[in-house]
C-alpha positions in Angstrom: 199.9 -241.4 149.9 200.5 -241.0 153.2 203.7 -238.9 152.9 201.7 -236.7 150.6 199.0 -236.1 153.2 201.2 -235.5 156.1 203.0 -232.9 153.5 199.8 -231.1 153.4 199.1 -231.7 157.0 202.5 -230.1 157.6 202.3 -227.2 155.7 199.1 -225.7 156.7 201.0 -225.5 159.9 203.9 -223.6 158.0 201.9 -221.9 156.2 200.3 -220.2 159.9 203.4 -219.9 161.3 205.0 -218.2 158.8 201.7 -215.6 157.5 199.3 -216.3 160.3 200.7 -213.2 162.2 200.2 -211.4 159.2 196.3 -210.8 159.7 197.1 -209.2 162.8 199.2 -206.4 162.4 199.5 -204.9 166.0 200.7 -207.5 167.4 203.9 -207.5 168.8 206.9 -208.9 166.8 208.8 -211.0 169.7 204.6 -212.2 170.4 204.2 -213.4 166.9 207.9 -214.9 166.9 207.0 -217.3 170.1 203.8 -218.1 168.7 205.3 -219.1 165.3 207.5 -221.0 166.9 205.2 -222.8 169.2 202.7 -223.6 165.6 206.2 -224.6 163.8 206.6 -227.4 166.6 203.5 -228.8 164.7 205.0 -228.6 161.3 208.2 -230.5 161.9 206.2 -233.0 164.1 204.7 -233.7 160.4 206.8 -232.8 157.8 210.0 -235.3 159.6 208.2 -238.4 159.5 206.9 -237.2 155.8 210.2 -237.0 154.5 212.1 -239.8 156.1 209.0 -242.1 155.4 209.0 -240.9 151.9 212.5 -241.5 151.2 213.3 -244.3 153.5 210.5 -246.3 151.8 212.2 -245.8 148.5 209.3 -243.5 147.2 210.8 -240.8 146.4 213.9 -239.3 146.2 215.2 -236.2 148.0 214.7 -233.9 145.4 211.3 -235.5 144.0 210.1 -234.7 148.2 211.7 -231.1 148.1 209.9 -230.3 144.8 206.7 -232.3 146.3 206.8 -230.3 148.7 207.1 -226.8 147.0 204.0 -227.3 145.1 202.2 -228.4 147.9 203.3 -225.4 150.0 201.7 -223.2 147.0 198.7 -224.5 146.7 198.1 -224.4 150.5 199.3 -220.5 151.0 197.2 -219.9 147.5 194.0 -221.1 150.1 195.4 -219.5 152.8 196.0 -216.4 151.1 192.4 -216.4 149.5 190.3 -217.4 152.4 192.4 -216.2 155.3 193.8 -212.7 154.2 191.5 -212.5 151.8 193.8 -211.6 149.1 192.8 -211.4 145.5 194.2 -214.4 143.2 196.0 -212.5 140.1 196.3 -214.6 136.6 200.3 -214.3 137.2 200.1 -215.9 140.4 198.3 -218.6 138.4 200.8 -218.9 135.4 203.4 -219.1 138.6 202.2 -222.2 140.1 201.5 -223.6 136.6 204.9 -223.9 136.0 205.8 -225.2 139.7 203.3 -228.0 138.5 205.6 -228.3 135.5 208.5 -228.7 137.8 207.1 -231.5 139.6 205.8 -233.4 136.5 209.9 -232.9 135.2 210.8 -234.1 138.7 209.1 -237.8 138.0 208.6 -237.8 134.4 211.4 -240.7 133.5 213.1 -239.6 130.3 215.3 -242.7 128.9 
């Protein structure tokens, strides 16, 4: 559990580093670059220990983390995207994750 909280943890950070700028668009490129970069200092600080504690523990493997960590990702920037840039959620972008969800069930489902 905890490697799935500091997952989300980490990527609300991502997600503002990466599309934060995004709401303001006069601001300089080089000015949104350093303050990216600065937020992203955030993001590793979380999303390190998430991964290593994940897989060191035996939890998870690399690829059930990396997939983890994708659907995590979208259902933060979905939020961000709806509440931040108040962008409208389309039923494609829905059908999108859906199978991202899929992915991750496939990632763990143990076939024998």
């Amino acid at each position: 559990m905890r490697t799935i909280l500091l997952l989300f943890a980490s990527n609300v950070f991502m997600t503002f580093a990466w599309y934060g700028s995004l709401k303001y668009p006069n601001l300089a490129t080089w000015k949104a670059v350093l303050i990216s970069w600065c937020i992203a200092f955030f993001e590793y600080s979380l999303m390190i220990p998430a991964n290593r504690g994940g897989y060191l523990s035996g939890m998870f493997t690399a690829s059930q983390l990396k997939i983890t960590q994708e659907a995590i990702t979208l259902t933060v920037f979905v939020l961000f995207s709806i509440f931040y840039l108040k962008e409208e959620i389309r039923w494609n972008y829905i059908v999108s994750f859906g199978l991202v969800l899929l992915a991750v069930f496939f990632a763990f489902k143990k076939f024998e």
